[in-house]
C-alpha positions in Angstrom: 40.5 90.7 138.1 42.4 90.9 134.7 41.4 89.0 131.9 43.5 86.9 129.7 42.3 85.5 126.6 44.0 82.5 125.0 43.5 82.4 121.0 43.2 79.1 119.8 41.9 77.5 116.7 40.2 74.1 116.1 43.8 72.6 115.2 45.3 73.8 118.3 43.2 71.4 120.1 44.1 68.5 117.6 45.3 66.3 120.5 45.6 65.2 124.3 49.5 67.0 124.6 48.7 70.4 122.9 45.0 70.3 125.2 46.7 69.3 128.3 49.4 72.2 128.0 46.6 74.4 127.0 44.5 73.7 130.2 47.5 74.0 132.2 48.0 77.6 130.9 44.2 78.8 132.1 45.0 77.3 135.4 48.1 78.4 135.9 46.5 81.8 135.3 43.6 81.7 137.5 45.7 80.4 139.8 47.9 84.4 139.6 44.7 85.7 140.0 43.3 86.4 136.4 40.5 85.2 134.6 41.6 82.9 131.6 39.0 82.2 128.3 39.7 80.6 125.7 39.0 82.3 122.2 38.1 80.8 119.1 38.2 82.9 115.7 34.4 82.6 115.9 34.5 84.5 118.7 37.4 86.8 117.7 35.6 90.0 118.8 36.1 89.3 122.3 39.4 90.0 122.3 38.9 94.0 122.6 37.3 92.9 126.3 40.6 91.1 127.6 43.4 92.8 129.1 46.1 90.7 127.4 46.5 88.2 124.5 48.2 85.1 124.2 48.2 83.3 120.8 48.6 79.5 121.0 47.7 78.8 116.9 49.9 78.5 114.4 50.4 82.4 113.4 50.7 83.6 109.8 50.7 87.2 108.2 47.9 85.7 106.0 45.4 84.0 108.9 43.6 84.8 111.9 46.0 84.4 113.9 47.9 88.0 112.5 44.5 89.4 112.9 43.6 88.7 116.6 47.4 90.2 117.3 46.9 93.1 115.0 43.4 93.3 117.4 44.9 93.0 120.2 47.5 95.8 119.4 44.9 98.2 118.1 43.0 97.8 121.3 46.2 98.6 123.5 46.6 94.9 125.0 50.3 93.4 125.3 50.0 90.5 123.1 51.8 87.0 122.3 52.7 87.1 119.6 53.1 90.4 118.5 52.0 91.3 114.8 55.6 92.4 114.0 57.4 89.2 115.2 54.9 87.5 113.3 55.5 89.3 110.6 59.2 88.6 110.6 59.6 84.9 111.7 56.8 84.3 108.6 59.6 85.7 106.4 62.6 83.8 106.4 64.1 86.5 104.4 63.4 89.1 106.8 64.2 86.7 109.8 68.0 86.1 108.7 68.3 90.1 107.4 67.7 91.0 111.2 69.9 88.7 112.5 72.5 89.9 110.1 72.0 93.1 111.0 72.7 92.6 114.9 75.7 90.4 113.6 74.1 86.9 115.1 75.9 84.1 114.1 74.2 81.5 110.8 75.1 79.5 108.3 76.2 80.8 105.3 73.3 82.5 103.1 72.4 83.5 100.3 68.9 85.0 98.6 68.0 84.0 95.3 65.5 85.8 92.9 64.1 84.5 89.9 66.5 86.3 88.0 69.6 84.6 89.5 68.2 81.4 88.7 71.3 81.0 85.7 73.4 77.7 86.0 76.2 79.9 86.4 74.7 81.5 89.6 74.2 78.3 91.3 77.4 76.4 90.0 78.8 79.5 92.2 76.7 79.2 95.1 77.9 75.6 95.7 81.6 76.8 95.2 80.9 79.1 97.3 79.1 77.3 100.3 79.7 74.1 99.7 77.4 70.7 98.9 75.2 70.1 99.9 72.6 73.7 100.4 70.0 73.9 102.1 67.5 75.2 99.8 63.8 77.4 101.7 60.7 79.0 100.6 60.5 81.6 102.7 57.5 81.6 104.4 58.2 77.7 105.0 57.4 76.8 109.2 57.5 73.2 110.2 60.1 71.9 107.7 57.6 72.3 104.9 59.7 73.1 101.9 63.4 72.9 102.9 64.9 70.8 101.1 68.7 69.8 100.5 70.1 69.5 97.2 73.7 68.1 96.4 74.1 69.3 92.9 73.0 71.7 89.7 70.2 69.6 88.1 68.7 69.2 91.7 68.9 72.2 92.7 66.7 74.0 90.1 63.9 71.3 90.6 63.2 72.7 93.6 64.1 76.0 93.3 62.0 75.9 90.3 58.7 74.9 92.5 60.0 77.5 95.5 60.2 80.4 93.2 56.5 80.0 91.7 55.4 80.5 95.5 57.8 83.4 96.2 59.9 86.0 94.7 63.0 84.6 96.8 64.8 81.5 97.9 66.9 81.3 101.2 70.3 78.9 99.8 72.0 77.7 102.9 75.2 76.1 103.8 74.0 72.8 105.1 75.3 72.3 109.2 75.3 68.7 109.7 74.3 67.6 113.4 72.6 65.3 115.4 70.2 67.4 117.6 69.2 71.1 117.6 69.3 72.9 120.6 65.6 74.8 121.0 66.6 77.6 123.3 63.0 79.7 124.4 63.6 82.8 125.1 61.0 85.5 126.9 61.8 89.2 127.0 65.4 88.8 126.4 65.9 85.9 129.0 66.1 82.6 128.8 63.0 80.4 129.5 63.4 76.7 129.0 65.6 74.7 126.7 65.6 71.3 124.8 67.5 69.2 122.6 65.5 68.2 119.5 66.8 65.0 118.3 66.7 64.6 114.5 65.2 61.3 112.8 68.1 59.2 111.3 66.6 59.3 108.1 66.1 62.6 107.6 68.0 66.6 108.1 64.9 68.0 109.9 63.1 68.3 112.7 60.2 67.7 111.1 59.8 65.5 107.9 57.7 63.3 105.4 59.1 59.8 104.3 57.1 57.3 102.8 54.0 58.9 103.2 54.3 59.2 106.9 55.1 62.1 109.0 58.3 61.5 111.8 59.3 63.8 114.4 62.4 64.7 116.2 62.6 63.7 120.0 62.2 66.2 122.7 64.5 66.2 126.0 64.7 68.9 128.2 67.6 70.4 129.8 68.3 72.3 132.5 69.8 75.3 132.3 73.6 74.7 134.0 74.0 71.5 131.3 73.7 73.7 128.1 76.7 75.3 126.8 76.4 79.4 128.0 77.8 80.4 124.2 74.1 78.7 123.0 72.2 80.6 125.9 73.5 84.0 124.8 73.4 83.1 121.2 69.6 82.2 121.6 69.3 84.9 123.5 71.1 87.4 121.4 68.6 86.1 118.1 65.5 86.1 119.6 66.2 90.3 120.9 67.0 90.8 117.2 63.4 90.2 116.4 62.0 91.5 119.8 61.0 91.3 123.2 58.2 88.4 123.3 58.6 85.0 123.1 60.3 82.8 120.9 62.2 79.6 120.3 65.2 80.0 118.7 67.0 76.3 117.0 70.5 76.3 117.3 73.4 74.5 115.5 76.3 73.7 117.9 78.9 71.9 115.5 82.4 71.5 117.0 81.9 74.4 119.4 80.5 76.5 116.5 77.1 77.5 117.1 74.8 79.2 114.9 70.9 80.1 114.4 68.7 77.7 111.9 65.9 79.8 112.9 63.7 81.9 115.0 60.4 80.5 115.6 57.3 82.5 117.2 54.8 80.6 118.5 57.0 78.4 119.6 56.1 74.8 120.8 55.1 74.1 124.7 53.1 71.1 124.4 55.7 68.3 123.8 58.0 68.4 127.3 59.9 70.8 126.3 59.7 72.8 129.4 60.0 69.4 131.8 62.9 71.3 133.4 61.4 74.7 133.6 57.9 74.6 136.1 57.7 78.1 136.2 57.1 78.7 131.9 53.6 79.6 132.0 53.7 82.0 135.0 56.5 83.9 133.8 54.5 83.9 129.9 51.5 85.4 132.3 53.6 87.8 134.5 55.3 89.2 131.1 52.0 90.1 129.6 50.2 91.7 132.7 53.6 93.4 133.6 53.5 95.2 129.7 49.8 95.9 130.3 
């Protein structure tokens, strides 16, 4: 009987939705047939027992998380997620370089250094893409330090707190839109897909105001009501990083899609696979089929 082990943290278990989908995953898996233990960090030498790995913490070049992959990789075990993807969807500099490379449709970018931080650079950048940018740190994840800016002064406030925490800054063209699509993709194929609804007061998905924390709303959609051009977009990002999982957020302006981002680790726990049943046995089949 093959052993999977589930890599959670104490965070991960922070509350009833992120618990529930957690428990679902075990017993979808002892249900194909596999044992299913959960790991804690604590316990991350147990890893080199199991047969495959699938991370379900927030994953970082700089915690645990990139550890237990990097473990998991070293000991021959297909893993979720993989230390490379990790690597690059931690970088958003590296993230949008790949999917310029493969020629995957995003808003217009730009990196900044420290060094093109002259009020002549970014009077350019906003003749250039517009106002107003979208301004990241590029190992940002959950919204945390994007910000939009609308004019010179502005912009180097923030680019002057970004820059002491990296040598870059990602400058986008700023896509206005209601919703993101979330498109999750598995090994090249779509897996589920949602509309994340973004708070009226707010640009993100995620976001601070007054001191309290808002978050966009989830719907799922099935597949035949999504347009195919953001399938195969989705689809076409997430193989520019690799062949796990991911969730991959999706402008669809006026029939003009493009990429926002590439996630790893992406979310399971708030509906977004209401449409899609079959989620966690295809995460299971993909990793015992790679073993």
């Amino acid at each position: 009987m093959s052993r999977l082990g589930i890599f959670v943290d104490r965070k991960t278990l922070s509350n009833a939705e992120q618990l529930n989908a957690l428990i679902r995953c075990r017993d979808i898996s002892e249900a194909m047939g596999h044992n299913a233990e959960f790991i804690f960090p604590v316990d991350i030498q147990k890893i080199q027992k199991m047969d495959a790995l699938f991370i379900r913490a927030r994953t970082d070049p700089m915690n645990v998380t990139y550890v237990a992959a990097k473990m998991a990789q070293f000991n021959g075990l297909p893993v979720i997620d993989d230390p490379r993807s990790i690597q690059v969807c931690s970088d958003k500099v590296s993230m949008y370089s790949s999917l310029m490379k493969r020629g995957v449709a995003i808003p217009k970018t730009v990196f900044l250094s420290k060094k093109d931080l002259t009020v002549e650079r970014v009077t350019g950048l906003f003749d250039l893409l517009g106002s107003p940018l979208v301004l990241k740190e590029p190992s940002t994840s959950f919204s945390l330090r994007v910000e939009r800016v609308r004019d010179v002064a502005e912009f180097f406030r923030v680019a002057r707190r970004f820059i002491k925490l990296s040598d870059w800054i990602v400058v986008q063209q700023f896509i206005e839109s209601k919703y993101d699509w979330r498109v999750g993709v598995l090994d090249g194929q779509l897996l589920y897909a949602c509309k994340y609804t973004i708070p009226s007061v707010t640009f993100k998905i995620q976001a601070s105001v007054n001191g309290h924390i808002i978050y966009c709303g989830v719907e799922s959609v099935p597949a035949e009501r999504i347009p195919p051009h953001v399938i195969q977009l989705g689809i076409d990002a997430a193989q520019a990083i690799g062949d796990g999982l991911y969730g991959v957020d999706i402008k669809n302006n006026n029939g003009d899609a493009c990429v926002i981002e590439v996630n790893d680790n992406p979310s399971l726990e708030s509906g977004e696979d209401q449409f899609y049943p079959d989620v966690y046995e295809r995460i299971v089949a993909h990793l015992f089929e790679k073993g």
